[in-house]
N, CA, C and O of each residue as an XYZ file, in Angstrom:
848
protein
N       0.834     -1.172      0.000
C       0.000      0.000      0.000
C       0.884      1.242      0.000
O       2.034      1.093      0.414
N       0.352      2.891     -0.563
C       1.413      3.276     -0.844
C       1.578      4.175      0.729
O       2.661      4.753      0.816
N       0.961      4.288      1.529
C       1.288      4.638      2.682
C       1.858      3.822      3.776
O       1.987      4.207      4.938
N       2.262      2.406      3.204
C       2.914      0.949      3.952
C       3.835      0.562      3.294
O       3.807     -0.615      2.936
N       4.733      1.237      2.985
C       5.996      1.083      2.059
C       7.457      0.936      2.899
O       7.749      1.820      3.705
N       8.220     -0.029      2.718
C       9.427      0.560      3.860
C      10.742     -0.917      3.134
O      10.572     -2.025      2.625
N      11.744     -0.219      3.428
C      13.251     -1.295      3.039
C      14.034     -1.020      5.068
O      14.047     -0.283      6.053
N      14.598     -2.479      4.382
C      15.370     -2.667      5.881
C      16.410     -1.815      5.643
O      17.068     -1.523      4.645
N      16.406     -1.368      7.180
C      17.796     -0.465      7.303
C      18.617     -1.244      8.461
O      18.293     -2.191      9.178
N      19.895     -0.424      8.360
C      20.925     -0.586      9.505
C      20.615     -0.509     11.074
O      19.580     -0.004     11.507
N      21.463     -0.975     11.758
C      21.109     -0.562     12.909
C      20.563      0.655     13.618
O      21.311      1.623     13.486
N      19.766      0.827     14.143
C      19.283      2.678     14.610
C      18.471      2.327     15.834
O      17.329      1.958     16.109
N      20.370      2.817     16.839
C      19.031      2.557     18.031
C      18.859      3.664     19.177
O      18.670      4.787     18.711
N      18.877      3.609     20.192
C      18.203      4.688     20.981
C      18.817      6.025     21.285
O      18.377      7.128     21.607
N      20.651      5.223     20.936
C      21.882      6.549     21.260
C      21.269      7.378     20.047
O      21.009      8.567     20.227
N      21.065      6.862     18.989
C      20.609      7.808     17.622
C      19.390      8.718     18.353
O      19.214      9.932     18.249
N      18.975      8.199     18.761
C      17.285      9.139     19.174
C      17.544     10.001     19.723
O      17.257     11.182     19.533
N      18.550      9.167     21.032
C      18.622     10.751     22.136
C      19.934     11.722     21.911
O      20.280     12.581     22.722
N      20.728     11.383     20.440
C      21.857     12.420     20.260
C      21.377     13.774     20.381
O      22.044     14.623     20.973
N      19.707     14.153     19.594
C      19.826     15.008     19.707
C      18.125     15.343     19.512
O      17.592     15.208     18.411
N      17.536     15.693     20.453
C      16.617     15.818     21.778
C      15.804     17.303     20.933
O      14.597     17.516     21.043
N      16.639     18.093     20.217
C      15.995     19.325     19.925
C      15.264     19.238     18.663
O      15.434     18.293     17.893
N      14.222     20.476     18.363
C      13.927     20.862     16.779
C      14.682     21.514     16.553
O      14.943     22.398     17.370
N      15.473     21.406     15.246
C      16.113     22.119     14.360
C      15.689     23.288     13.947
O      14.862     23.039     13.069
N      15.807     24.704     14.111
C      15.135     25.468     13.823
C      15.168     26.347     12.370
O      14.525     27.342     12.033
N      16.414     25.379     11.506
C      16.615     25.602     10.298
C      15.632     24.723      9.363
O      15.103     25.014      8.290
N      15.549     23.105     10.432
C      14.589     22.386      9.738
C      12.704     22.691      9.789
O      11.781     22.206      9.135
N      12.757     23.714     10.888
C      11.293     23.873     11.109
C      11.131     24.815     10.191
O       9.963     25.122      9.953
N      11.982     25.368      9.599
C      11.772     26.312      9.108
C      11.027     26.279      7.399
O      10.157     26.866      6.756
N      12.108     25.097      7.222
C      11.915     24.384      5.874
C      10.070     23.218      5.863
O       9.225     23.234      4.968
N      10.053     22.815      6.496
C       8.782     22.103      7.405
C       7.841     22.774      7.088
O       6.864     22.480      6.399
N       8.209     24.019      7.763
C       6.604     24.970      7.895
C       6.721     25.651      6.644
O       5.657     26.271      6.672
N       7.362     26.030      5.373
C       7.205     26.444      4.277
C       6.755     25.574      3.353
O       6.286     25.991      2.294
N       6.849     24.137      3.663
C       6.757     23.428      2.385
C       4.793     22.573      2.892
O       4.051     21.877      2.198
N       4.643     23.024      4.160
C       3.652     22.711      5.012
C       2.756     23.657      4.424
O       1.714     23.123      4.046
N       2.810     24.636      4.265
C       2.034     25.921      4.054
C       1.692     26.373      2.603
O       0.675     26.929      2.187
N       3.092     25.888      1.787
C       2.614     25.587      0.216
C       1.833     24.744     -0.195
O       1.161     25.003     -1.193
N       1.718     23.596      0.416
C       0.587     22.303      0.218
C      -0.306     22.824      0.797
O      -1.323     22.652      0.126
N      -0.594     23.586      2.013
C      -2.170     23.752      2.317
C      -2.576     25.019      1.509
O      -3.788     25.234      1.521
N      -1.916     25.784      0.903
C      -2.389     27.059     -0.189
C      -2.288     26.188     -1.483
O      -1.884     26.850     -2.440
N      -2.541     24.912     -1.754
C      -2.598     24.654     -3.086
C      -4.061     24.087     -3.251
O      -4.672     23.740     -2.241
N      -4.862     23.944     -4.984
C      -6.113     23.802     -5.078
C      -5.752     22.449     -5.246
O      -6.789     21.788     -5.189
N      -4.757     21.717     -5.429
C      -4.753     19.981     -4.942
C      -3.217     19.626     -6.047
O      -2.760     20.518     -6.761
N      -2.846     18.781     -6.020
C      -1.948     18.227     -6.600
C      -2.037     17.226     -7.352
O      -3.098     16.631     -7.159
N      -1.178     16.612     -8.393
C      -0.743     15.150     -9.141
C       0.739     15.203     -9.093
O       1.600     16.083     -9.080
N       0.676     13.600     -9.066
C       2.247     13.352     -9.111
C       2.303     11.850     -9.554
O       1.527     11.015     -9.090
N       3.312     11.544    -10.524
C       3.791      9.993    -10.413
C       5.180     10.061     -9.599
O       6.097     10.861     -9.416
N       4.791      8.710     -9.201
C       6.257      8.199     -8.199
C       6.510      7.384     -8.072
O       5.541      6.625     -8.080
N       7.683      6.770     -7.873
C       8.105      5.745     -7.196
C       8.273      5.055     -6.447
O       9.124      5.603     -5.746
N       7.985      3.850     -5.903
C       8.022      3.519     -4.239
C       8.738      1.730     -4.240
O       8.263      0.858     -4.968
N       9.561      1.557     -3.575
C      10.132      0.575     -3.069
C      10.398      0.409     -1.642
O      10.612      1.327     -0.849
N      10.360     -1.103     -1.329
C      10.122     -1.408      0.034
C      12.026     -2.917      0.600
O      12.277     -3.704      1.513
N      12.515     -2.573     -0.299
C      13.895     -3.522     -0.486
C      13.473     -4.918     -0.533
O      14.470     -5.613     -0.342
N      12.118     -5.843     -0.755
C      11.701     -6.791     -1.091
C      11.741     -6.864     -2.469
O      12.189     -7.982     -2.722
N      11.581     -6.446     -3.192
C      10.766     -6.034     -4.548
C      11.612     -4.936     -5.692
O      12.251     -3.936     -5.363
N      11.431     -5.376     -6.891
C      12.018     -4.062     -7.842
C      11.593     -3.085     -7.359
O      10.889     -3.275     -6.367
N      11.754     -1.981     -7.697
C      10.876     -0.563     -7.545
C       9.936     -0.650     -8.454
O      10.175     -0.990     -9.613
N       8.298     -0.227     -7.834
C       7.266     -0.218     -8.913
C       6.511      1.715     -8.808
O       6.719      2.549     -7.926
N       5.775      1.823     -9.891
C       5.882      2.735    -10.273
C       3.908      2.954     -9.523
O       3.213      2.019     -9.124
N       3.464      4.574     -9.563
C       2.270      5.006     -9.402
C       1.805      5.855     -9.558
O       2.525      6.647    -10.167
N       0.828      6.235     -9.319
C      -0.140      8.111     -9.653
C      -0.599      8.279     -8.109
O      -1.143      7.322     -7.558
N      -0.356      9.648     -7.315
C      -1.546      9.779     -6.570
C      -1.532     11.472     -7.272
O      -0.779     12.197     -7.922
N      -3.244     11.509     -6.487
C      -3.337     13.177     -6.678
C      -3.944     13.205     -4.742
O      -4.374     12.352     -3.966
N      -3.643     14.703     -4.665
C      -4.148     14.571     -3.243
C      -4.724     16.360     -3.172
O      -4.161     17.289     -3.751
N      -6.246     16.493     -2.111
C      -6.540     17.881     -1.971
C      -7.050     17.525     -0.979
O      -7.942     16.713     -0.738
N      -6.131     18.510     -0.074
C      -6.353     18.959      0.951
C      -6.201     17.318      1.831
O      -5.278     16.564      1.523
N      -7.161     16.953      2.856
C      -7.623     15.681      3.202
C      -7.804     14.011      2.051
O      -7.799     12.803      2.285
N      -7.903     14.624      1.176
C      -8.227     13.575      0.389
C      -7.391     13.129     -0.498
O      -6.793     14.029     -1.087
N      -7.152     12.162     -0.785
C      -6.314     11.581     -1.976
C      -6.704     10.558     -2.755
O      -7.579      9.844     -2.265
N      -6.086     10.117     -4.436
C      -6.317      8.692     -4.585
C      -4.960      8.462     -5.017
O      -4.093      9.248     -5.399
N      -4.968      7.289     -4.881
C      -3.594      6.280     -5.366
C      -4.001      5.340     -5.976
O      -4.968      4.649     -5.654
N      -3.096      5.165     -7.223
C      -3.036      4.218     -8.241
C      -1.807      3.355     -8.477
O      -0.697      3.721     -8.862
N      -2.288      1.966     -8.125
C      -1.025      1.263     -7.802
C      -1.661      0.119     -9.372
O      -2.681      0.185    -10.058
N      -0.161     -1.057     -9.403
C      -0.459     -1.708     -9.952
C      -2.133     -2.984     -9.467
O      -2.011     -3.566     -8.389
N      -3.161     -3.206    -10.098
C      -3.971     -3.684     -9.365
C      -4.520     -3.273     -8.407
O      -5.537     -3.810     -7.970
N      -3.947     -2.188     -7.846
C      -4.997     -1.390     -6.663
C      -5.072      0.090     -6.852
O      -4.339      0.902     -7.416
N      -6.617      0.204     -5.953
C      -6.633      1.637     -6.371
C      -7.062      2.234     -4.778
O      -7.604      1.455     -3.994
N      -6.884      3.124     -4.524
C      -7.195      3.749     -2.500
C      -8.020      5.090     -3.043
O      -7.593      6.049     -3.687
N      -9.156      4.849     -2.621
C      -9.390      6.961     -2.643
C      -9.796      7.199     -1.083
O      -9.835      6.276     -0.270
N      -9.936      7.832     -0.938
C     -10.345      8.746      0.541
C     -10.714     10.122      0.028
O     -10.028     10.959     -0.559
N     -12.292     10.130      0.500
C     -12.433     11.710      0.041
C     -13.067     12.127      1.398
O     -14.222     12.540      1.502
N     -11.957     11.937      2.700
C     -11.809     12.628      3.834
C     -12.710     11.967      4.901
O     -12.611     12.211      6.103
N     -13.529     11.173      4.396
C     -14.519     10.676      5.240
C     -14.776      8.817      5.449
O     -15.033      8.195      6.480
N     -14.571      8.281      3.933
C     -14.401      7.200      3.984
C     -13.127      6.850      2.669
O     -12.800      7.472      1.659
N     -12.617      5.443      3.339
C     -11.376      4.870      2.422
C     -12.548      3.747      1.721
O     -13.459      3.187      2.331
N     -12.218      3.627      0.308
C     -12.200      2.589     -0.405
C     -11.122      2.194     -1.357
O     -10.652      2.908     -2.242
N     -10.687      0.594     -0.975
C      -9.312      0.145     -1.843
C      -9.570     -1.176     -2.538
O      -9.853     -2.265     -2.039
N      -9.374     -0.758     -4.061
C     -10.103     -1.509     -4.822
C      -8.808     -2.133     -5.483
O      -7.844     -1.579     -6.013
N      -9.176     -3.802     -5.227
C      -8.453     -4.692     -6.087
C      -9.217     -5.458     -7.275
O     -10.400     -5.723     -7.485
N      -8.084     -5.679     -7.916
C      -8.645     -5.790     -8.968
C      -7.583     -6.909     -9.851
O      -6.611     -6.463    -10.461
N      -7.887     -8.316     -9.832
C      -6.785     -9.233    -10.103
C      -7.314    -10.136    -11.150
O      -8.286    -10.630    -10.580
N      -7.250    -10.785    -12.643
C      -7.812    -10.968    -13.700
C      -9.013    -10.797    -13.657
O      -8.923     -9.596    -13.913
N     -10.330    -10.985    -13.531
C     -11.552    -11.066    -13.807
C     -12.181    -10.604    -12.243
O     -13.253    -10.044    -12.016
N     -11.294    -10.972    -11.423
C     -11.887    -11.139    -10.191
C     -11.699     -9.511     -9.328
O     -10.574     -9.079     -9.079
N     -13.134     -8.645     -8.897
C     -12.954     -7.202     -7.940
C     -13.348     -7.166     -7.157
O     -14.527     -7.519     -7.149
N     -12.793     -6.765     -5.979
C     -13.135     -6.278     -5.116
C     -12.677     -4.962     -4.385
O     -11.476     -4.696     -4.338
N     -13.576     -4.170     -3.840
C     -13.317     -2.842     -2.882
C     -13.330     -3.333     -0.958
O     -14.089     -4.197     -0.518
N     -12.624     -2.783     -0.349
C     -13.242     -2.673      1.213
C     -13.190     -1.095      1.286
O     -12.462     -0.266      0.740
N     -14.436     -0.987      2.331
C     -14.439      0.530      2.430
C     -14.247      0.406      4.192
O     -14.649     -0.498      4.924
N     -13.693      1.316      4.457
C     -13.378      1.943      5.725
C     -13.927      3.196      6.269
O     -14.506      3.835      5.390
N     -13.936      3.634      7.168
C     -14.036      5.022      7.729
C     -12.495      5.532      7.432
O     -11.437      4.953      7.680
N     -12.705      6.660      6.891
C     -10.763      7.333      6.863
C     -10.395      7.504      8.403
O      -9.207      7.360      8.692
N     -11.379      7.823      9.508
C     -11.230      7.933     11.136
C     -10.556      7.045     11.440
O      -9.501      7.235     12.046
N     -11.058      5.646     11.044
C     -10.234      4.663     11.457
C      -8.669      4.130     10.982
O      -8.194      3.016     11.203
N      -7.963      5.374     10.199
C      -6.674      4.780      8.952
C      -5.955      6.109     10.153
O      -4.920      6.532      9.638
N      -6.212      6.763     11.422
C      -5.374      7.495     11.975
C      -3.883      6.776     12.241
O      -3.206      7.580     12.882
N      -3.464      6.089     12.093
C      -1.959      5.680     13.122
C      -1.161      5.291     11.147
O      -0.010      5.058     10.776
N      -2.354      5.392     10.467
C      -1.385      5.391      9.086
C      -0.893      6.811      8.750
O      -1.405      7.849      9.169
N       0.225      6.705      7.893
C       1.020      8.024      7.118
C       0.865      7.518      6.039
O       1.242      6.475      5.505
N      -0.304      9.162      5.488
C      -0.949      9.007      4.042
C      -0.279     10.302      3.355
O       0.049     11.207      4.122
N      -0.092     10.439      2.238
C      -0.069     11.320      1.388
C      -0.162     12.995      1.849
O       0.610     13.951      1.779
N      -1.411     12.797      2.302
C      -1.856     14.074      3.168
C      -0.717     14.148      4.482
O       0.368     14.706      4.647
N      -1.568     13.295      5.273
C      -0.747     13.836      6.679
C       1.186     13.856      6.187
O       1.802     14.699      6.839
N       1.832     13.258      5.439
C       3.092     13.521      5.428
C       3.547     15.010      5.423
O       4.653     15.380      5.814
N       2.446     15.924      4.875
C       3.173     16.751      4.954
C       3.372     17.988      6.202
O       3.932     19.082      6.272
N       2.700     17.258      6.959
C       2.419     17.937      8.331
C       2.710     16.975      9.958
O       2.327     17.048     11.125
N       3.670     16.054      9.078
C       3.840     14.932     10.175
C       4.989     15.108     11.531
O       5.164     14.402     12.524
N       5.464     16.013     11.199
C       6.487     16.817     11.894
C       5.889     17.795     13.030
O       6.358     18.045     14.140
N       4.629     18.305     12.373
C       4.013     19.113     14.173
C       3.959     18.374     15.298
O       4.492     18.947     16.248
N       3.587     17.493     15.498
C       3.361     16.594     16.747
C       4.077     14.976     16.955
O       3.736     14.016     16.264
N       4.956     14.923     17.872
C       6.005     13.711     18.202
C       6.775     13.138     17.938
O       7.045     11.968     18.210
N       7.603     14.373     16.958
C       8.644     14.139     16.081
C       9.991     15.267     16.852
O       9.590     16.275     17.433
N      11.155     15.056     16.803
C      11.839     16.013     16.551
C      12.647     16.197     15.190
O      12.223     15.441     14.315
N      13.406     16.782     14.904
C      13.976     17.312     13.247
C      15.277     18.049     13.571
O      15.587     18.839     14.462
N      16.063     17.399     12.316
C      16.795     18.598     12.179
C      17.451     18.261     10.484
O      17.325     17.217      9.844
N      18.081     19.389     10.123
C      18.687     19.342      8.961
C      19.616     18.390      8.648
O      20.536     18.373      9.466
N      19.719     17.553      7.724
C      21.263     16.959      7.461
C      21.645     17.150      6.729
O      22.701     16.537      6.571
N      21.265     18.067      5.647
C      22.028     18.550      4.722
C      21.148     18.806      3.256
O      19.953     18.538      3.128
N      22.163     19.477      2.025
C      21.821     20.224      0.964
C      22.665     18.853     -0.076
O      23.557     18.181      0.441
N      22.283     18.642     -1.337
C      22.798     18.018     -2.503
C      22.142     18.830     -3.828
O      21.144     19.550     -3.794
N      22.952     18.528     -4.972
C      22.048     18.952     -6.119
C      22.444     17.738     -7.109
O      23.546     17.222     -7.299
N      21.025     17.415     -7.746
C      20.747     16.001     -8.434
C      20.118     17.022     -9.616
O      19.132     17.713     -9.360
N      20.604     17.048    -10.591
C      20.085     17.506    -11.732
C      19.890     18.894    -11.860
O      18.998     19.593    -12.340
N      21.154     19.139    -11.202
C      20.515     21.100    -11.023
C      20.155     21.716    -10.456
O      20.381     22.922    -10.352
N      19.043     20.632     -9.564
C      18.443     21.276     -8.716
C      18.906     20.921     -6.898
O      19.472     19.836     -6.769
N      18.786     21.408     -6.107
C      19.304     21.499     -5.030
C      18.220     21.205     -3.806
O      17.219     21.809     -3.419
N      18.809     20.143     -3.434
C      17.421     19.179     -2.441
C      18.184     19.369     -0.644
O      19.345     19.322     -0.239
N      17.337     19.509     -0.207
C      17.527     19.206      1.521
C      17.025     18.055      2.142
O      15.868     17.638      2.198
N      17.834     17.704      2.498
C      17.173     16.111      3.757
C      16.895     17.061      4.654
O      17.417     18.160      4.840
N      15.522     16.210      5.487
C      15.458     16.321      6.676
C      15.079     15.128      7.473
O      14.414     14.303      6.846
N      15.350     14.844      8.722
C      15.183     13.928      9.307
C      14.263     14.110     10.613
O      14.638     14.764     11.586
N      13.001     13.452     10.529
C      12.158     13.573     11.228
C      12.360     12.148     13.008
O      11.659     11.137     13.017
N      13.156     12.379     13.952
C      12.978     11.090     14.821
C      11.885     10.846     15.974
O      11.956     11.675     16.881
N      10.858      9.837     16.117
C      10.062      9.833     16.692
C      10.231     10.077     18.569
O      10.908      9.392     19.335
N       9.333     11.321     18.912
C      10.014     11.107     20.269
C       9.419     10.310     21.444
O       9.710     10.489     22.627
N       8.489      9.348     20.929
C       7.629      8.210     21.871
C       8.394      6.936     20.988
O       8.200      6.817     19.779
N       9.263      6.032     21.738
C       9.735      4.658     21.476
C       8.663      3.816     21.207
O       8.956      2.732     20.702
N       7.596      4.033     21.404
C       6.803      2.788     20.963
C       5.706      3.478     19.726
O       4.534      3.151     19.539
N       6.599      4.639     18.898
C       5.767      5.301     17.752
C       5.480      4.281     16.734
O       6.350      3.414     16.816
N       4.544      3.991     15.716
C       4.895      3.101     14.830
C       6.018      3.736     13.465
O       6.406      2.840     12.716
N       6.354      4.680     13.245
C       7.331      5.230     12.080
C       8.338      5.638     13.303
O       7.927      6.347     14.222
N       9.356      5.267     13.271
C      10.540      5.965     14.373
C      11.338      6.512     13.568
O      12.353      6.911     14.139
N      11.310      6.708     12.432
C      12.163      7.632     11.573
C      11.439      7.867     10.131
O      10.695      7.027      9.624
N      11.758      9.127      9.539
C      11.082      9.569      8.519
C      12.187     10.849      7.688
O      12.312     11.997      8.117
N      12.747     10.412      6.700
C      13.653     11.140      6.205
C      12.964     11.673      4.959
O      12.616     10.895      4.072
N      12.692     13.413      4.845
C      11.906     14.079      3.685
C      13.485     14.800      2.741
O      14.653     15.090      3.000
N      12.325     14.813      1.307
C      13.989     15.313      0.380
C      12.846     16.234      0.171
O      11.673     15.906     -0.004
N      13.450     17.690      0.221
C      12.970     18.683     -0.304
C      13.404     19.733     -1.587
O      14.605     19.915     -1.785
N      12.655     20.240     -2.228
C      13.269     20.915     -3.365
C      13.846     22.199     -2.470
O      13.246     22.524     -1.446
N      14.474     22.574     -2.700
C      15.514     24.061     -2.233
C      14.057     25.558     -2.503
O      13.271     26.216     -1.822
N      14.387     25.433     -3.621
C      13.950     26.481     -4.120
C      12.414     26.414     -4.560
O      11.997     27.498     -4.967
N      11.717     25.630     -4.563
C      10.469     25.654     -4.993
C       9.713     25.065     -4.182
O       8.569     24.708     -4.463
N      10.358     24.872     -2.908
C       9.782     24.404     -1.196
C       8.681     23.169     -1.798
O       7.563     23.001     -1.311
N       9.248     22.341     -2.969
C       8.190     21.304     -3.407
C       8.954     19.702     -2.369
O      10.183     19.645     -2.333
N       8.184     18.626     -1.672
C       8.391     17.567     -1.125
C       8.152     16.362     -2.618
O       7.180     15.936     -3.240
N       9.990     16.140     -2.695
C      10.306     15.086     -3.763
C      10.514     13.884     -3.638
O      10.693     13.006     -4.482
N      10.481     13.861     -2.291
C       9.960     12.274     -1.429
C      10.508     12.216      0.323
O      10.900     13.016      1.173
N      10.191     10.424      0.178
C      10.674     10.605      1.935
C      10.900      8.747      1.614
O      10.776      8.084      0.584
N      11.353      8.303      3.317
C      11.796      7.201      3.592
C      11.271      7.545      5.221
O      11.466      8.494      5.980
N      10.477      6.212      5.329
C       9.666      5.811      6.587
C      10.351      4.275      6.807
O      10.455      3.249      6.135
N      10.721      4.699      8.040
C      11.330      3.404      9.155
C      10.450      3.120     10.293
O      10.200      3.774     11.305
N      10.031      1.941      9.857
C       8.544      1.925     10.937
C       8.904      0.718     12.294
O       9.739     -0.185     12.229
N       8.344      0.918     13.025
C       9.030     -0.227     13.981
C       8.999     -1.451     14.345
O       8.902     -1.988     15.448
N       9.139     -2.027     12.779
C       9.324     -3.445     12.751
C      10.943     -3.379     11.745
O      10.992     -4.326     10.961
N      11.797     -2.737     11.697
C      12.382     -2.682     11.190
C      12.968     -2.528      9.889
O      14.120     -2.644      9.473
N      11.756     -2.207      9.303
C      11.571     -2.149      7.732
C      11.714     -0.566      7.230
O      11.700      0.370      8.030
N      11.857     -0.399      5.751
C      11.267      0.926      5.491
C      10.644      1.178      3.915
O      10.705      0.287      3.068
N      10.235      2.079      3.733
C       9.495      2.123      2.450
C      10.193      3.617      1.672
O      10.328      4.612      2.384
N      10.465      3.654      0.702
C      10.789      4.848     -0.007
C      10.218      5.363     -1.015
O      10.069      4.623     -1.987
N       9.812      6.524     -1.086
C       8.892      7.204     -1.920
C       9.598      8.040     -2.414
O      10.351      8.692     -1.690
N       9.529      8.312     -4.195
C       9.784      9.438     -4.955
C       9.277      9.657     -5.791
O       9.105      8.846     -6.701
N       8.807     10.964     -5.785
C       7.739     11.585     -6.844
C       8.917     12.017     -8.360
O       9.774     12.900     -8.386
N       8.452     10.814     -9.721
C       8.840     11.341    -11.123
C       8.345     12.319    -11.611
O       8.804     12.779    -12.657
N       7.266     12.893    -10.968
C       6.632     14.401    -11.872
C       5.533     14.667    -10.896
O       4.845     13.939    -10.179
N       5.593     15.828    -11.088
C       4.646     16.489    -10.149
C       3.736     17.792    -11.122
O       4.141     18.452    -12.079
N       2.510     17.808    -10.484
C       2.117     18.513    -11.182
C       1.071     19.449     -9.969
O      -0.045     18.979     -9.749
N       1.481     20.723     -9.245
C       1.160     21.826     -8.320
C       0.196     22.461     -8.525
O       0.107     22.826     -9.698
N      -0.808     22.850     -7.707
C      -2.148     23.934     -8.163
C      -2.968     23.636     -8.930
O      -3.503     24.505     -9.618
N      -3.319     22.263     -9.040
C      -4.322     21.550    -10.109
C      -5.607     21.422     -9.194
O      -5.673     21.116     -8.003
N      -6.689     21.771    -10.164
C      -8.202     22.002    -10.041
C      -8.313     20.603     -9.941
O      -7.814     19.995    -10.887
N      -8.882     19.856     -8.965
C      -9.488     18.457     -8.951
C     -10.646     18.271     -8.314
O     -10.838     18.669     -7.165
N     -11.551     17.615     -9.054
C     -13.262     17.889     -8.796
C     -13.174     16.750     -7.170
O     -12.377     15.853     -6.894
N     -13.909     17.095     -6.684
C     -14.386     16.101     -5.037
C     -14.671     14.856     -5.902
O     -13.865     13.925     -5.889
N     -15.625     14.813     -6.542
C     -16.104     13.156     -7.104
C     -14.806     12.007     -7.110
O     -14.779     10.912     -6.546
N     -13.955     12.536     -7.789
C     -12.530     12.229     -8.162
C     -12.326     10.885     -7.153
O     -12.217      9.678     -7.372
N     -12.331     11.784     -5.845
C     -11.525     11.584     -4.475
C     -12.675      9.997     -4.048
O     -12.259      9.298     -3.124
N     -13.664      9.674     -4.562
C     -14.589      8.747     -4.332
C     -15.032      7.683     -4.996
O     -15.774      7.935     -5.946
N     -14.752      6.368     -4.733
C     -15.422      4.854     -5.777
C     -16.607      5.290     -6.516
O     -17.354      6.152     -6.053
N     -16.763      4.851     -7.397
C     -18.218      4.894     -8.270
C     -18.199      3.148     -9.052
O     -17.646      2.754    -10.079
N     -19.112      2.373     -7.970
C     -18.597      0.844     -8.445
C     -19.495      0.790     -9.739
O     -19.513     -0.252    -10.396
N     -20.278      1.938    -10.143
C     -20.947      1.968    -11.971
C     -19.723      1.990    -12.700
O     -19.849      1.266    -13.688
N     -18.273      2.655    -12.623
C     -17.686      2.459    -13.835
C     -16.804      1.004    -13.369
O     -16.186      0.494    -14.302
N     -16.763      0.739    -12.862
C     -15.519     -0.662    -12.715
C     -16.518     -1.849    -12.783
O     -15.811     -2.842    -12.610
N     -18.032     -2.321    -12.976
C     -18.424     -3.528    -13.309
C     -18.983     -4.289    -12.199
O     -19.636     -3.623    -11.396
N     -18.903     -5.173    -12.042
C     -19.309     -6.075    -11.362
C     -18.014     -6.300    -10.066
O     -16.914     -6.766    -10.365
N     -18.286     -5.986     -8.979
C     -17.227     -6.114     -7.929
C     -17.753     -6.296     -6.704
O     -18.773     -5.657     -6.448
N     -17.199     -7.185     -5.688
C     -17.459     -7.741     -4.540
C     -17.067     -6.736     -3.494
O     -15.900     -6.373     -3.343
N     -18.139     -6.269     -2.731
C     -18.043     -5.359     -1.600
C     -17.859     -5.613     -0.269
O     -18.710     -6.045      0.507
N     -16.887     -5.372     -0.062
C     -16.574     -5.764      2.068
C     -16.359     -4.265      2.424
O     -15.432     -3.552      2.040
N     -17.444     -3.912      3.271
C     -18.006     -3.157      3.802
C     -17.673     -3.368      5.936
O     -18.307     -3.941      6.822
N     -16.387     -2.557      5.913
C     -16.070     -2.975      7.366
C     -16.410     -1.354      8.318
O     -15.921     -1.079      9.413
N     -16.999     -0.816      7.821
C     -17.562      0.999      8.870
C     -18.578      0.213      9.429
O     -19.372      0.707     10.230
């Protein structure tokens, strides 16, 4: 799922957590600009990339406004239009959706909340500037400050100059992690509400598990 994505990492253990106890106030800085461009936008698209170190890297679409998003994976599809999740599989002949309450997907990191995941039980700080094609990206490193968080680490790449989020890496606490990178992005796009919601009239005949 594309908010359950993660590759094994190295050792990371508690001396890492408590090296350093503070917010970065270079990284909050970067945080709350790129926080504030996503909530002044009329919604977004992007394809990306996501690998979990099991697997090749496979490829996807989400668009996301405001609360809501959909994701387009191979065989699956997630929308949330803020109120309820439906995630529709879809494997030769055979469909099915489950729908959820989105209330109940709180302890997941979706699309949305990433970009505001840093206000509450995280600390941050900068690790640095690179430029990949010209353009000039910042890590930041988000570390959880409750040990029994489920993501205990969350590393965001940011664009420099166009305060755009070009991905991240979530270390969740089973030892795994998932990596996300957006191939194209597309900022300030008009996207109708319907969008954000199943309509089982265009996909056919499909089996409904209904767990709200």
């Amino acid at each position: 799922m594309f908010y359950r994505v993660v590759w094994i990492v190295c050792l990371f253990g508690l001396l890492t957590q408590t090296a350093y106890s503070q917010k970065d106030p270079k990284a909050k800085a970067i945080l709350d600009a790129v926080s504030q461009k996503y909530q002044s936008l009329k919604g977004m698209k992007a394809n990306f990339e996501f690998s979990d170190g099991r697997m090749q890297p496979r490829t996807g679409e989400v668009a996301i406004k405001g609360e809501k998003y959909r994701i387009k994976l191979p065989e699956q599809e997630i929308f949330n239009n803020g109120k309820t999740v439906w995630t529709f599989i879809e494997s030769g002949t055979y469909k099915e959706v489950t729908i959820n309450n989105a209330s109940d997907m709180g302890d997941e990191l979706t699309p949305s909340s990433v970009y505001n995941i840093y206000k509450k039980g995280y600390n941050y700080q900068l690790l640095g500037e690179r430029t990949e094609n010209k353009v000039v990206l910042q890590e930041i490193e988000l570390l959880a400050e409750n040990p029994t968080a489920p993501f205990k680490r969350v590393v965001l790449t940011v664009d420099k100059e166009k305060k755009d989020l070009l991905g991240w890496e979530i270390y969740d606490d089973q030892g795994d992690v998932f990596k996300y990178k957006f191939t194209g992005l597309e900022t300030n796009t008009d996207i109708p509400d319907a969008y954000f919601s199943f309509d089982p009239k265009e996909y056919g005949k499909v089996e409904i598990i209904d767990l709200r």
